[in-house]
VEXMARNU-82089 format. One line per field, with one value per residue: residue in three letters; y, z, x of N, C-alpha, C, CB in turn. Coordinates in Angstrom, 2 decimals. Each point is the difference from the previous one (the first is absolute). Last residue first. Glycine has a CB too. Example, Ala and Ser with C-alpha at 12.3 -4.5 7.8 and 13.67 -1.06 7.14 Angstrom:
2
code <- [Ser	Ala]
nc2 <- [-2.25	-5.09]
nc3 <- [7.08	2.08]
nc1 <- [12.85	-0.89]
cac2 <- [1.19	1.19]
cac3 <- [0.06	0.00]
cac1 <- [0.82	-0.89]
cc2 <- [1.09	1.20]
cc3 <- [0.73	0.00]
cc1 <- [-0.77	0.90]
cbc2 <- [-0.63	-1.17]
cbc3 <- [-2.15	1.25]
cbc1 <- [1.18	-1.89]
***
This chain:
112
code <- [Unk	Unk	Unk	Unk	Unk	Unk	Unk	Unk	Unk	Unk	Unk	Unk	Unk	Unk	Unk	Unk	Unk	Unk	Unk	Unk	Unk	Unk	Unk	Unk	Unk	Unk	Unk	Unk	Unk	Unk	Unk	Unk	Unk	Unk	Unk	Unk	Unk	Unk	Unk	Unk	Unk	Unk	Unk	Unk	Unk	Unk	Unk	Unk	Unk	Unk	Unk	Unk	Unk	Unk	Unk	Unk	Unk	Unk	Unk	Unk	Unk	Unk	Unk	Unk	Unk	Unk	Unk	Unk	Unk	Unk	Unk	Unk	Unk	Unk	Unk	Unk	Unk	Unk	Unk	Unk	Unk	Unk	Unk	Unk	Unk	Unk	Unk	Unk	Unk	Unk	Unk	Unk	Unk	Unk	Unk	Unk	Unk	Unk	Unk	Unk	Unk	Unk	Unk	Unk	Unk	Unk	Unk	Unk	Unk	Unk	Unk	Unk]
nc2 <- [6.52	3.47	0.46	3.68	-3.04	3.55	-1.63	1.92	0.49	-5.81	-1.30	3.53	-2.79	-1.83	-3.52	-1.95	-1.89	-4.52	1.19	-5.62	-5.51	-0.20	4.38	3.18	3.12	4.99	1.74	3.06	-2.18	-4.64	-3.96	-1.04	-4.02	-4.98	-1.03	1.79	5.33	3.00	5.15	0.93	-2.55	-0.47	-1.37	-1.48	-4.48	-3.17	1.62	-1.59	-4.24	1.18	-3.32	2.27	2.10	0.83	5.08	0.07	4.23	1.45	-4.69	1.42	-1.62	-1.04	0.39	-2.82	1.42	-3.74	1.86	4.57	-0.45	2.01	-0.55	-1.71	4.13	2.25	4.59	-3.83	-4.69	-1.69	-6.05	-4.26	-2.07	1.83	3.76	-0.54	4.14	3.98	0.16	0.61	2.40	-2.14	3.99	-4.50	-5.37	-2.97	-0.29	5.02	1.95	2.10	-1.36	3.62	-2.45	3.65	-2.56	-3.91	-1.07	3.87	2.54	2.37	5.59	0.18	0.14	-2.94]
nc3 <- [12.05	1.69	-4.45	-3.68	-4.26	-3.32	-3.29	-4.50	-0.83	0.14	-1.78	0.49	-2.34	4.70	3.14	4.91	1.32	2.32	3.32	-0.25	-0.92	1.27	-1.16	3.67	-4.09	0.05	-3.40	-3.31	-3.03	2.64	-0.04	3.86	3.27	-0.78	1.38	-4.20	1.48	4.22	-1.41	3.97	0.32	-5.13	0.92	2.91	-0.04	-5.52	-4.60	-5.89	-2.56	-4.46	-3.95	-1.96	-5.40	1.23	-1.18	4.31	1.68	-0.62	-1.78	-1.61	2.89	-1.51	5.54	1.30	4.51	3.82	2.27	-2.51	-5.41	-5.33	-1.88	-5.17	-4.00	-0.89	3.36	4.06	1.65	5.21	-0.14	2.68	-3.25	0.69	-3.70	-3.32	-0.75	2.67	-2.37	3.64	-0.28	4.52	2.90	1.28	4.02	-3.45	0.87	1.26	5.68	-1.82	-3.60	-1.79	-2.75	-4.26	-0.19	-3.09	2.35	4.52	5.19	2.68	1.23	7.43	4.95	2.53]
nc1 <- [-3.40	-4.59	-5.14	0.18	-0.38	-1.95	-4.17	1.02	3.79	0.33	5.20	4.36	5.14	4.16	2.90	-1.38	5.22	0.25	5.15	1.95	-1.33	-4.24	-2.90	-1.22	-1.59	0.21	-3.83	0.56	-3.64	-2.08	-0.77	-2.52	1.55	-4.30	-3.15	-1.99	1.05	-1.31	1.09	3.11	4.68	2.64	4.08	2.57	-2.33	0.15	3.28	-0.93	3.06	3.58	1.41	5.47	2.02	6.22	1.61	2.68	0.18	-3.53	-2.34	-5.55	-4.68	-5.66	-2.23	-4.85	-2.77	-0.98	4.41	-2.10	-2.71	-0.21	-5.43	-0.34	-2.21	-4.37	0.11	-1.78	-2.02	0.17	1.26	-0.61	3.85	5.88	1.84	4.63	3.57	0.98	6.17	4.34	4.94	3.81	3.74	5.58	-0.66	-3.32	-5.35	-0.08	-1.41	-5.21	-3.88	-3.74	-3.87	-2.47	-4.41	-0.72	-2.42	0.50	0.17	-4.23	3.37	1.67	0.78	2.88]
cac2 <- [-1.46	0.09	-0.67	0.70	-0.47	-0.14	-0.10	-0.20	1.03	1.16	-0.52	-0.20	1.15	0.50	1.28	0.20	1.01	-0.22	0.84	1.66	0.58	-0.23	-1.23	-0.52	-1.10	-0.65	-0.62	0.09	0.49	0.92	0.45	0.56	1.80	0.69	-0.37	-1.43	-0.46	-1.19	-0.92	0.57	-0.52	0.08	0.48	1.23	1.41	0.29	-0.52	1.05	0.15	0.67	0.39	-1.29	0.50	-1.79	-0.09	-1.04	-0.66	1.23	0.48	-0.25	0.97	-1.15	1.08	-0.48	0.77	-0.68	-1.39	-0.63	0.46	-0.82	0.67	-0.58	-0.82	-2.04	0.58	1.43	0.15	1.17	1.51	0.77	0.46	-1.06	-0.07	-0.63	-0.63	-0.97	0.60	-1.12	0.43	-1.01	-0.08	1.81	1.45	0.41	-0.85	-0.84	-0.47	-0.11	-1.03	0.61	-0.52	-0.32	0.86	1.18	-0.69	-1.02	0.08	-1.37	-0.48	0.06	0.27	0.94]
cac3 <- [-0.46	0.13	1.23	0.82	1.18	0.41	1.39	0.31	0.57	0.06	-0.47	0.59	-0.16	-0.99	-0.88	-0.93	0.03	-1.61	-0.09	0.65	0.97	-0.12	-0.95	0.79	0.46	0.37	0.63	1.46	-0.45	-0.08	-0.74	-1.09	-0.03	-0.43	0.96	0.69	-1.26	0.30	-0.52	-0.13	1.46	0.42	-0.39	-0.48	1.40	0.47	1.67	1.12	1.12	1.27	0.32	1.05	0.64	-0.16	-1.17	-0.79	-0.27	-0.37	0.90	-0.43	0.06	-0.97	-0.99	-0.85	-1.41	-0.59	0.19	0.64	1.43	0.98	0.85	1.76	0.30	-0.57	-1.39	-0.58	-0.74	-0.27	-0.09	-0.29	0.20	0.13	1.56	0.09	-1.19	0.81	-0.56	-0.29	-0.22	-1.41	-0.43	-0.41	1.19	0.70	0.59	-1.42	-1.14	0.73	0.87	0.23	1.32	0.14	0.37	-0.33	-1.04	-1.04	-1.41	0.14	-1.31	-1.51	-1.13	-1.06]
cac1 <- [-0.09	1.90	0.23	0.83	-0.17	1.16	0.19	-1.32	0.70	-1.40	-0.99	-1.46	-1.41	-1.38	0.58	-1.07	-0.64	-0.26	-1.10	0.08	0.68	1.14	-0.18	0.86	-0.27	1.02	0.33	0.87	1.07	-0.20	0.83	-0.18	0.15	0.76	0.52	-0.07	-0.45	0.87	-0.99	-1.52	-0.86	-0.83	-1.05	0.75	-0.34	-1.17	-0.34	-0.05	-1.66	0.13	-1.20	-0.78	-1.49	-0.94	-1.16	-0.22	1.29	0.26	1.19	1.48	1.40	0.65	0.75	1.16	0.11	-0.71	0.07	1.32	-0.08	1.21	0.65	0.22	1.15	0.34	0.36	0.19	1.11	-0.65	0.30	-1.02	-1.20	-1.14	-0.80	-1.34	-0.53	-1.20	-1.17	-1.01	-1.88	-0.39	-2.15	-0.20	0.22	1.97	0.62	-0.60	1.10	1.26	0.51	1.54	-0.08	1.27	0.47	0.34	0.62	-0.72	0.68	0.53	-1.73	-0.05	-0.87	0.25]
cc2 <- [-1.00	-1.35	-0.44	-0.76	0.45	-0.39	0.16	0.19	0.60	1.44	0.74	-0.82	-0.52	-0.32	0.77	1.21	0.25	2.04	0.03	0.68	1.15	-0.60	-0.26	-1.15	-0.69	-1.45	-0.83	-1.07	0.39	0.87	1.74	1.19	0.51	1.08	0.36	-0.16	-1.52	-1.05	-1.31	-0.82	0.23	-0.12	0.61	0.85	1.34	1.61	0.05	-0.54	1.01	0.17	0.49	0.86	-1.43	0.41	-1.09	0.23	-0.94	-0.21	0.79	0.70	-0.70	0.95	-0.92	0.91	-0.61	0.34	-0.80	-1.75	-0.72	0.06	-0.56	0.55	-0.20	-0.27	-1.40	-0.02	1.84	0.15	0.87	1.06	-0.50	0.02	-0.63	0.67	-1.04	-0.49	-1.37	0.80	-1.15	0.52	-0.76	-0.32	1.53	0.88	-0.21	-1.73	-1.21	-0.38	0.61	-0.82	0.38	-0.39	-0.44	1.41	1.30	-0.56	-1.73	-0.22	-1.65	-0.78	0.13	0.08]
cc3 <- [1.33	-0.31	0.26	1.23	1.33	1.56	0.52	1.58	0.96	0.82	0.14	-1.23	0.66	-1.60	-0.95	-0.98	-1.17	-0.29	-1.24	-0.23	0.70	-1.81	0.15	-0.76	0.20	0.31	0.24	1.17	1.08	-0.26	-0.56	-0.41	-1.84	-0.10	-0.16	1.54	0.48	-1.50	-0.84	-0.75	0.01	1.59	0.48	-1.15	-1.06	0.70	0.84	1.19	1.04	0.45	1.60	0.54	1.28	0.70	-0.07	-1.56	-1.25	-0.14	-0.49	0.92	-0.59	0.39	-0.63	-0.59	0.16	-1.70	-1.12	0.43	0.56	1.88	0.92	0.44	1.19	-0.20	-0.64	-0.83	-0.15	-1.35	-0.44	-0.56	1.63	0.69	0.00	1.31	0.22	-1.47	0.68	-0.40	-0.62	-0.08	-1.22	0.31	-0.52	0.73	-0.27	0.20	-0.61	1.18	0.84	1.58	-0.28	1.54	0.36	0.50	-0.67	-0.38	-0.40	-1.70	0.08	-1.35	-1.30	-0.88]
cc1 <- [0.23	-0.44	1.58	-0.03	0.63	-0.81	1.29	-0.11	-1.16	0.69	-1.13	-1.11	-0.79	0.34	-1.28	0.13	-0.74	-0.64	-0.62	-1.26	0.27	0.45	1.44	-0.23	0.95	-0.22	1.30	-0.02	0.65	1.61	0.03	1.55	-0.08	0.44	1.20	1.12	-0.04	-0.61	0.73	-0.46	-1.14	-0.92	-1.15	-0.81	1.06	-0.66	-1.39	-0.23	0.06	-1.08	0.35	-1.35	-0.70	-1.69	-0.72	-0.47	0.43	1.77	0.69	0.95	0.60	1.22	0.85	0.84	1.96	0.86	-1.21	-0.19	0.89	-0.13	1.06	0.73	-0.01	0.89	0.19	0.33	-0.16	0.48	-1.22	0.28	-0.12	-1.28	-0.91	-0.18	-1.15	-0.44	-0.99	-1.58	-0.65	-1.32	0.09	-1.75	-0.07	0.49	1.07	0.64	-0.90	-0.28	0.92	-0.20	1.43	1.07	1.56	0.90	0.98	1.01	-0.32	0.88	0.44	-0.57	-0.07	-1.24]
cbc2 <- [0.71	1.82	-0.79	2.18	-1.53	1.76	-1.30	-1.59	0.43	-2.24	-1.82	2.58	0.85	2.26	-1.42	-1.07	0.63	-3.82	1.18	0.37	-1.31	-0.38	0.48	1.19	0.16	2.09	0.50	2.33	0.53	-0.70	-2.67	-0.50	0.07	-1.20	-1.49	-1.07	1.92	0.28	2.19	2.21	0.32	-0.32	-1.22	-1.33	-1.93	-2.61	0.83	1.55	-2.51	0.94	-1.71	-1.48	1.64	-2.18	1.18	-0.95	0.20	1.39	-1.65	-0.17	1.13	-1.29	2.24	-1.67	3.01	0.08	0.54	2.74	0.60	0.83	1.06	-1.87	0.64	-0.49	2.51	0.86	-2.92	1.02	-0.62	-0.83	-0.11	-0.99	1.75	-2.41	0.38	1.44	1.67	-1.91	2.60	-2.44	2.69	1.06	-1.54	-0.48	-0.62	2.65	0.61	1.51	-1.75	3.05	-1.97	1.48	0.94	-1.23	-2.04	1.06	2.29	-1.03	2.54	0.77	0.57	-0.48]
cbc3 <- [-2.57	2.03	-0.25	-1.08	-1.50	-1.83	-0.10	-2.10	-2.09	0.41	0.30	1.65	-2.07	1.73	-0.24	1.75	1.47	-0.08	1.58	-0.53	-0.89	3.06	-1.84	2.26	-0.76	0.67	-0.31	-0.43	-1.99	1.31	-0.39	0.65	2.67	-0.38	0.42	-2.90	-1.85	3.44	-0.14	0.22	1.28	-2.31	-0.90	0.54	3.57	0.19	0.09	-1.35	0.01	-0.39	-1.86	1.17	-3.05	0.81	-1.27	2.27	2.32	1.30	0.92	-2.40	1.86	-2.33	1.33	-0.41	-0.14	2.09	2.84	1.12	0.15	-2.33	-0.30	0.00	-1.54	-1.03	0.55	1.23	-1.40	2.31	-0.60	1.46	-2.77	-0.19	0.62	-1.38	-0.93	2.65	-2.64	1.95	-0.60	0.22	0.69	-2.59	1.22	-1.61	0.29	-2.03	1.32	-1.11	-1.53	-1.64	0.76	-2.20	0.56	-0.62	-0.42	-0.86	0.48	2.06	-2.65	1.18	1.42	0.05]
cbc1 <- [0.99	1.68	-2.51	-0.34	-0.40	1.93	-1.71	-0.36	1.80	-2.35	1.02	0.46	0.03	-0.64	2.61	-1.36	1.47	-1.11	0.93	2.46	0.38	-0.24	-2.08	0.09	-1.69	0.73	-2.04	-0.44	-0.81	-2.49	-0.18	-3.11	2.14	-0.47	-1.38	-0.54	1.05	0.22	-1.75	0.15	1.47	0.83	0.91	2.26	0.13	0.67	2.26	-0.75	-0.48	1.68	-1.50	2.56	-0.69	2.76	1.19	-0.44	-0.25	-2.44	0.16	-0.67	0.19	-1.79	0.02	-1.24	-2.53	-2.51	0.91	0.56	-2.17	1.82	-1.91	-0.28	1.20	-1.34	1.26	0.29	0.09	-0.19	2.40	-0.94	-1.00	1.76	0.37	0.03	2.28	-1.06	1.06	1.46	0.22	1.34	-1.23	2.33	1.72	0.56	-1.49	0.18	2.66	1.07	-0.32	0.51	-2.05	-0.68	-2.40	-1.80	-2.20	-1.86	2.31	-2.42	-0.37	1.61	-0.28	2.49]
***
């Protein structure tokens, strides 16, 4: 899925979630190596932290994006790179990349 990368900040959607409704969430880190844009680290798959809440509960738990389902053109220390619409395969389900874009400067059009 082609599209702009994104950051700190951007908004995430768990399904299912871990009671089984979705559970949104927001990327509240990324671990180095990273790139930055506009001086913010570029999120990438399996290196970026989201902080969810259960959509049941309200109880918040952290979430390490999954490794694959990103990017395939550019790789950040070995890493796919994060991008608006991506689908990442994060047990327990699909992690989907909602936005705002961290840059609008480029768009990444390598499938994932």
């Amino acid at each position: 899925m082609p599209g702009s990368p994104v950051s700190i900040g951007c908004a995430v959607l768990l399904t299912p979630g871990v009671t089984g409704a979705p559970d949104s969430g927001t990327i509240i880190g990324v671990l180095p190596p990273f790139i930055m844009a506009n001086g913010m680290p570029l999120a990438t798959a399996g290196g970026t932290i989201c902080l969810m809440i259960n959509s049941l509960s309200g109880a918040p738990y952290p979430l390490l994006v999954g490794p694959t389902g990103a990017s395939s053109g550019i790789l950040v220390g070995g890493r796919p790179l994060l991008r608006l619409g991506d689908r990442i395969p994060t047990p327990p389900g699909i992690l989907v990349i909602l936005g705002p874009p961290a840059t609008t400067s480029f768009v990444d059009t390598a499938p994932p």
